[in-house]
Backbone bond lengths (Angstrom), bond angles and torsions (degrees), N, CA, C in turn:
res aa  C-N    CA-C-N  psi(-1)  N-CA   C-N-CA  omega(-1)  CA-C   N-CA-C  phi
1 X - - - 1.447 - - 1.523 109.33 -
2 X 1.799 112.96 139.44 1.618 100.34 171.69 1.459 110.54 -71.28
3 X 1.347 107.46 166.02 1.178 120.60 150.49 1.949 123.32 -105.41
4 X 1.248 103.43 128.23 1.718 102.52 178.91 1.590 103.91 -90.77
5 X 1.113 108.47 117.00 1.483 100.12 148.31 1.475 104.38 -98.58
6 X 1.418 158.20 2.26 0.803 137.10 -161.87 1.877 105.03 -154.11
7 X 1.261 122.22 107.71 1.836 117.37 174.93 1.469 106.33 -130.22
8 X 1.367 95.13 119.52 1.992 112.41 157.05 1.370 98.16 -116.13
9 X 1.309 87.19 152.59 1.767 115.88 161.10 1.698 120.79 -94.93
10 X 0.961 93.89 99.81 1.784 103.45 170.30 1.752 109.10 -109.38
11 X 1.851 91.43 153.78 1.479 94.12 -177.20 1.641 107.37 -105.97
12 X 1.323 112.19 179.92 1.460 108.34 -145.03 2.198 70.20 -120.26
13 X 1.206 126.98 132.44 1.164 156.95 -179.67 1.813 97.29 -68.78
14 X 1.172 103.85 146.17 1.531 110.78 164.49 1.652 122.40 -61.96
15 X 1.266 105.79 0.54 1.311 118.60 -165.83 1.742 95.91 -118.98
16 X 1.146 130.27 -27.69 1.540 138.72 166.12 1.590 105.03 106.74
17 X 1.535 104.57 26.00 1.596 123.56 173.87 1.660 111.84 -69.67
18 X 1.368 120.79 128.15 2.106 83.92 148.67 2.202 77.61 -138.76
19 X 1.252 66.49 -174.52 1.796 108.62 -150.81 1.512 83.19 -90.90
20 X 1.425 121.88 122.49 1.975 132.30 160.34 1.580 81.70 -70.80
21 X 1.434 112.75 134.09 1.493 127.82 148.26 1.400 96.59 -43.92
22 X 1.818 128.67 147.11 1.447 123.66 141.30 1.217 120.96 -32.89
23 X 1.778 119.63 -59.51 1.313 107.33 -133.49 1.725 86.69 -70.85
24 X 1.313 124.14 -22.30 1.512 105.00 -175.58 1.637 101.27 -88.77
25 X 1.001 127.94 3.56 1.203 114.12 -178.53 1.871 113.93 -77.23
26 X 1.463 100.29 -43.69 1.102 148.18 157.28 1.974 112.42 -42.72
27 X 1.216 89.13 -59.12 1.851 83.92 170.79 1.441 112.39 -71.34
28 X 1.796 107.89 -51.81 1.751 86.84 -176.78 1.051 113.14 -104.46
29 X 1.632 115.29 60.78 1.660 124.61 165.74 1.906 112.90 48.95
30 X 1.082 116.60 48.43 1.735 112.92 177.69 1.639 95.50 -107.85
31 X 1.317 95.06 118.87 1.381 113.11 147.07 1.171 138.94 -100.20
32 X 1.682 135.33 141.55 1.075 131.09 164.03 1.640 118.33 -29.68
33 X 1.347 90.17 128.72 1.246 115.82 -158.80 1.545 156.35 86.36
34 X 1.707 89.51 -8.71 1.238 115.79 177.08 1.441 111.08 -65.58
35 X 1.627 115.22 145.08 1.736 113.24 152.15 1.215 115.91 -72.90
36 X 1.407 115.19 144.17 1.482 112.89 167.50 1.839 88.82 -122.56
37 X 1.411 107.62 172.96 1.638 137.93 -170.86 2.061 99.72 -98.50
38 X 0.705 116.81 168.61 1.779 115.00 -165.38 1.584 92.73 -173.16
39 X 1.263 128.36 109.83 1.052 122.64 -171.04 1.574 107.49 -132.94
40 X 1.114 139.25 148.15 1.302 133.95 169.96 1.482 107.16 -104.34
41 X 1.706 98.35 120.98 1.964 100.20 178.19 1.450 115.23 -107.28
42 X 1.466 106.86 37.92 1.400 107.18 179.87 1.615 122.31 87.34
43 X 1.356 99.01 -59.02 1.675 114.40 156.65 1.417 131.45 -74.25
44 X 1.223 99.84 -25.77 1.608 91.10 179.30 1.784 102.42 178.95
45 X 1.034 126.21 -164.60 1.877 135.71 -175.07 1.184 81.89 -96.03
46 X 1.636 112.50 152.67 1.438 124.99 168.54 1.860 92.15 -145.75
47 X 1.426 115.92 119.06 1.109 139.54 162.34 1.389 117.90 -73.89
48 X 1.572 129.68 103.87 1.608 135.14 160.89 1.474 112.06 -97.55
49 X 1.372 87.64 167.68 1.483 101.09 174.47 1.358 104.54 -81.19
50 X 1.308 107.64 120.82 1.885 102.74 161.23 1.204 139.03 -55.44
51 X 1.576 114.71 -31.98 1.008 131.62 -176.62 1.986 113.43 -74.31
52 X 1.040 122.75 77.94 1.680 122.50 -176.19 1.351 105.49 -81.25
53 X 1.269 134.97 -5.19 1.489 104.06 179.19 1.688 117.56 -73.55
54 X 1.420 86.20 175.98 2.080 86.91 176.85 1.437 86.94 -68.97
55 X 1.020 165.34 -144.57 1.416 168.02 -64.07 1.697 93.24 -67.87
56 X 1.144 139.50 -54.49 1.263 148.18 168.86 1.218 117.39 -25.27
57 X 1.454 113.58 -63.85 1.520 137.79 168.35 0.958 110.12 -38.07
58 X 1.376 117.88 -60.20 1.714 136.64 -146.46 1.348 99.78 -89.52
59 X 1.534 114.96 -25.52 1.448 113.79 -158.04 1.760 98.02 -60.31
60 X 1.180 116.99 175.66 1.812 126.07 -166.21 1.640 109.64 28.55
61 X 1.444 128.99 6.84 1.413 127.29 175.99 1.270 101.30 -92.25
62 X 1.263 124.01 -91.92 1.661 131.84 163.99 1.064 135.60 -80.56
63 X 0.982 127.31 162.97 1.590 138.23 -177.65 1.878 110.08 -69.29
64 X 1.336 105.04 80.38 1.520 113.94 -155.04 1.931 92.70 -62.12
65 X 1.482 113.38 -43.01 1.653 100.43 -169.58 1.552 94.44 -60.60
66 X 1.085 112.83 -66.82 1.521 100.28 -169.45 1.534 141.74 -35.01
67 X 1.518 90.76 -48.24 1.652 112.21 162.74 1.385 100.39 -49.77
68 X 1.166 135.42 -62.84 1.404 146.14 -146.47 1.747 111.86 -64.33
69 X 1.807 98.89 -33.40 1.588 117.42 178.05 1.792 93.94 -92.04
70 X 0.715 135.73 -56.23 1.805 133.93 176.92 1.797 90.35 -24.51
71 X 1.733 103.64 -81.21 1.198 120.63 -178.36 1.844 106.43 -8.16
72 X 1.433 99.83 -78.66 1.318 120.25 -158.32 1.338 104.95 -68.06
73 X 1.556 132.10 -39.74 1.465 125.58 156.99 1.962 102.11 -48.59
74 X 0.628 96.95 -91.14 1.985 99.92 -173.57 1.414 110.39 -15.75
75 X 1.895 130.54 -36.61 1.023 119.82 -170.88 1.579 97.43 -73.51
76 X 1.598 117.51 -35.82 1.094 128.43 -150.96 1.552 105.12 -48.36
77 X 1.770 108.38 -60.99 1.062 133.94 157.61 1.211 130.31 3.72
78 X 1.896 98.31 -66.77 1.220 116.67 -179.71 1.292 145.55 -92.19
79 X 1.341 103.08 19.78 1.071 128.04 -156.18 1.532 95.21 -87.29
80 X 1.098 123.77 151.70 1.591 127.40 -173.96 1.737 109.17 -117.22
């Protein structure tokens, strides 16, 4: 079973649009233009993030350029 921590009511557009609230848009980092995933679980629509890569994930979590140069020093490192 899900658990909600979080329910708004949005309306569904004449066009079969509705509107992501910010603040969740905002929590799991979706920007205009992004794909998201729309899945039907039997119970109801379940909205994902489209975006699955690690940079995706990470994006608004960490400091992805930086991480990204750490990364590339560390391989450097290891190189045999």
């Amino acid at each position: 079973m899900l658990a909600f921590h979080m329910i708004k009511m949005v309306k569904i557009s004449s066009k079969g649009q509705i509107t992501l609230p910010k603040d969740l848009r905002d929590k799991y980092h979706l920007s205009c233009g992004e794909s998201v995933i729309v899945s039907d679980s039997g119970e109801g629509i379940i909205i994902r993030h489209g975006n699955r890569t690690l940079r995706g994930i990470l994006k608004g979590k960490v400091d992805t350029e930086g991480f990204e140069k750490d990364l590339r020093d560390l391989r450097k490192e290891w190189k045999l």
